[in-house]
FIVEXZA-115446 format. One line per 5 residues: their letters; for each residue x, y negated, z of N, C-alpha, C, O. Coordinates in steps of 0.2 Angstrom, whole numbers, plus 5000, padded with zeros to 4 digits. Layout:
REM FIVEXZA-115446
a) X/Y/Z/X/Y/Z/X/Y/Z/X/Y/Z | ...
END
This chain:
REM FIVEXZA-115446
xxxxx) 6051/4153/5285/6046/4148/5285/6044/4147/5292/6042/4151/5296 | 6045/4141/5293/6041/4138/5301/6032/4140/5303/6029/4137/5299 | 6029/4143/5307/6026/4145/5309/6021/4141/5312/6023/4141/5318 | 6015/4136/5311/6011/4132/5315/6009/4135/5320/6006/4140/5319 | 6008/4133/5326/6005/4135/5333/5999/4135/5331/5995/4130/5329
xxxxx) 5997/4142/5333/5990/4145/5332/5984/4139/5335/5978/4139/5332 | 5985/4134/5340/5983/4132/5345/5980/4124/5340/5975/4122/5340 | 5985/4122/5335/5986/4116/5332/5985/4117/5325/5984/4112/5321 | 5984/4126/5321/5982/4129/5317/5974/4128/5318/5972/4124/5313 | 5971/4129/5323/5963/4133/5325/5961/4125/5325/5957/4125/5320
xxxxx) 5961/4121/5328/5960/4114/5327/5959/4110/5320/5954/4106/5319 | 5963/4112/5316/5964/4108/5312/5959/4112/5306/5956/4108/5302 | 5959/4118/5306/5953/4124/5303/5947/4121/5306/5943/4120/5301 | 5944/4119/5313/5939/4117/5314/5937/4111/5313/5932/4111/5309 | 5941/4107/5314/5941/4100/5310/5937/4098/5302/5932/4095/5300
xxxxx) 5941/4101/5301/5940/4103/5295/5934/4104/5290/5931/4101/5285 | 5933/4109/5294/5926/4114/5292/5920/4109/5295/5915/4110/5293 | 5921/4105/5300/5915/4102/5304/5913/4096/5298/5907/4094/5296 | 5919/4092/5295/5920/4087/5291/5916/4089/5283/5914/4085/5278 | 5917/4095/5282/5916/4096/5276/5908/4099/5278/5905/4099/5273
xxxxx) 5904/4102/5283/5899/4102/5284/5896/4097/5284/5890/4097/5286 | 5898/4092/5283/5892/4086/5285/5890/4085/5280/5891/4090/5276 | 5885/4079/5277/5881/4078/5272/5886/4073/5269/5887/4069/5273 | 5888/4072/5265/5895/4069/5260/5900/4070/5262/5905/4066/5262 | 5899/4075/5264/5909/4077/5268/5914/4078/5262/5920/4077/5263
xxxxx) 5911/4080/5255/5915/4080/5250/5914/4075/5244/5917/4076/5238 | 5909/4070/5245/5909/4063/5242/5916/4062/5240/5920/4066/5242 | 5917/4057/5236/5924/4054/5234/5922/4045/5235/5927/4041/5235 | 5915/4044/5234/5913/4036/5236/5914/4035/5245/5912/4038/5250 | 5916/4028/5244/5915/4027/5252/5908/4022/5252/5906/4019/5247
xxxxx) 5904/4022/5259/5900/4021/5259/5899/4016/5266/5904/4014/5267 | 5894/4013/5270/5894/4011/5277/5893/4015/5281/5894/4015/5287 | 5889/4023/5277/5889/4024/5287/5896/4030/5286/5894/4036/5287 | 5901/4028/5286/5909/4032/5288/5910/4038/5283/5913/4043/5285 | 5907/4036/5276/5908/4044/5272/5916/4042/5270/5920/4046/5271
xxxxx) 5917/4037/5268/5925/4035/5266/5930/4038/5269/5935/4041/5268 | 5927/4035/5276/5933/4038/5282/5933/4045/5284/5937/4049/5285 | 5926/4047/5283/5927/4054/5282/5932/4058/5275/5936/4063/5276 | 5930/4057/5271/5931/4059/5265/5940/4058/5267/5943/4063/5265 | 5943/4052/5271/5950/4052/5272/5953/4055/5276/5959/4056/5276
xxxxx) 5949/4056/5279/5951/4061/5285/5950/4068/5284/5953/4071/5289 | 5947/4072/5279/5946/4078/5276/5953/4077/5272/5958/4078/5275 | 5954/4075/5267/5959/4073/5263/5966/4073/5267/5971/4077/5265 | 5967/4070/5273/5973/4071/5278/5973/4079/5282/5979/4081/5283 | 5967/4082/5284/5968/4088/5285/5968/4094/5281/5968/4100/5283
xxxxx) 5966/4093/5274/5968/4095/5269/5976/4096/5267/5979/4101/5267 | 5979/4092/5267/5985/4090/5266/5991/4094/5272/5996/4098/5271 | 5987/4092/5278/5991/4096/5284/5990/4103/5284/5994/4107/5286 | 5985/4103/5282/5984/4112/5282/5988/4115/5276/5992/4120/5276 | 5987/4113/5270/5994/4114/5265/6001/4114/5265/6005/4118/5262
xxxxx) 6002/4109/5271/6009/4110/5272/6010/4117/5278/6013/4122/5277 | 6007/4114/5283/6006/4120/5289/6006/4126/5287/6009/4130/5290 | 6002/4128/5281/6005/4136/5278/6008/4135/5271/6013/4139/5271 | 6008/4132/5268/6017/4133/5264/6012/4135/5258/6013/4140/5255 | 6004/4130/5258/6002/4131/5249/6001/4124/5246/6004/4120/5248
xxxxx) 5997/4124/5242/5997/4120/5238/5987/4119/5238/5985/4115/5235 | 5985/4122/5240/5976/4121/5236/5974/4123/5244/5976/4128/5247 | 5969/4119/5246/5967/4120/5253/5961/4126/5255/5960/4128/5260 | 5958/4128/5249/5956/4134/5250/5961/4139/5249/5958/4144/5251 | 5968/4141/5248/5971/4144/5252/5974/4142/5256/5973/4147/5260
xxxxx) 5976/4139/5259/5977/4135/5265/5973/4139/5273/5975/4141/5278 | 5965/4138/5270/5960/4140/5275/5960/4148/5275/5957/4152/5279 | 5965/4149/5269/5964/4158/5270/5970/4159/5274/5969/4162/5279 | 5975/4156/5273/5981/4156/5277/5981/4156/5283/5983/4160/5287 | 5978/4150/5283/5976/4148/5290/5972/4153/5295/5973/4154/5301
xxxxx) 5967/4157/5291/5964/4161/5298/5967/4167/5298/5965/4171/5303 | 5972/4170/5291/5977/4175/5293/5980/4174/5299/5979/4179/5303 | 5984/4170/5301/5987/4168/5304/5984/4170/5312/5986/4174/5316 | 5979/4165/5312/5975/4166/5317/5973/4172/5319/5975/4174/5324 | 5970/4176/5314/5969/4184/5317/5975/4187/5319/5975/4192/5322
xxxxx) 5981/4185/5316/5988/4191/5320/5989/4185/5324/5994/4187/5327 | 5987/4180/5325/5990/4177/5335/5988/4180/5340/5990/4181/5345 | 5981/4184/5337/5977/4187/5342/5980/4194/5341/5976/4197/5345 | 5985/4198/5337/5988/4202/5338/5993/4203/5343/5997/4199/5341 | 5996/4206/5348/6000/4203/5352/6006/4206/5349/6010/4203/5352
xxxxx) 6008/4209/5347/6014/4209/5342/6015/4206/5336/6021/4206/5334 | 6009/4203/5333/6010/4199/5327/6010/4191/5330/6012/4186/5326 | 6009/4191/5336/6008/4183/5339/6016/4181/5339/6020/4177/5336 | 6019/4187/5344/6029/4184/5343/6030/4183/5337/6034/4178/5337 | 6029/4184/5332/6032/4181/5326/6029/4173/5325/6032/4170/5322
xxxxx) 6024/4171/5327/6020/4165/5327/6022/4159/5331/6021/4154/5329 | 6024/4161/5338/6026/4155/5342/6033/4157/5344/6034/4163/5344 | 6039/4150/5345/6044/4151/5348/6043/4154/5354/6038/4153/5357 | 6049/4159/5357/6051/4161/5365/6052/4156/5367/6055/4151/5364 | 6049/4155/5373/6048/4149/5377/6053/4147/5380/6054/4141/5382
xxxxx) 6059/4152/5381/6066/4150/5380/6071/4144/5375/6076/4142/5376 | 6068/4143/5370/6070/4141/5364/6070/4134/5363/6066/4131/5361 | 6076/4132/5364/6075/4124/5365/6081/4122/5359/6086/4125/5356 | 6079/4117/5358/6083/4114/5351/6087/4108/5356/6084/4104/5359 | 6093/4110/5356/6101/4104/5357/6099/4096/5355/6099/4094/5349
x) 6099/4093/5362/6096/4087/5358/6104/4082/5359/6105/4077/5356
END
């Protein structure tokens, strides 16, 4: 399984988490002051975050996700998470 960069992981968990903290962050009506666009924008990093760890339901996703997160900061659990900086893909 492909590995999301810790860096593009932790963004999209903060994202996230800031969106669904608001005051109709998980409405399903849209509305004029930007609940719609929020709610689509929760819904897209929702989605990203399910693909990013290889689940299907974004509360595991978010657990996934800060797994991840705690062994980046492991320094032998991180080489497993980001490519050697050597690593270039043949274009």
């Amino acid at each position: 399984m492909l590995m999301p960069h810790p860096t593009m992981l932790r963004r999209l968990v903060e994202e996230y988490e800031t969106l669904m903290s608001h005051p109709g962050g998980g409405d399903m009506e849209g509305s004029d002051d930007g609940t719609g666009q929020r709610v689509l924008r929760a819904q897209d990093l929702a989605y990203t975050l399910c693909v990013s760890t290889g689940t299907r339901e974004v509360g595991r996703a978010l657990e996934a996700a800060r797994r991840l997160l705690a062994a980046a900061h492991d320094p032998v659990a991180a080489r497993y998470l980001a490519p050697p900086h050597d690593s270039a893909v043949p274009g």
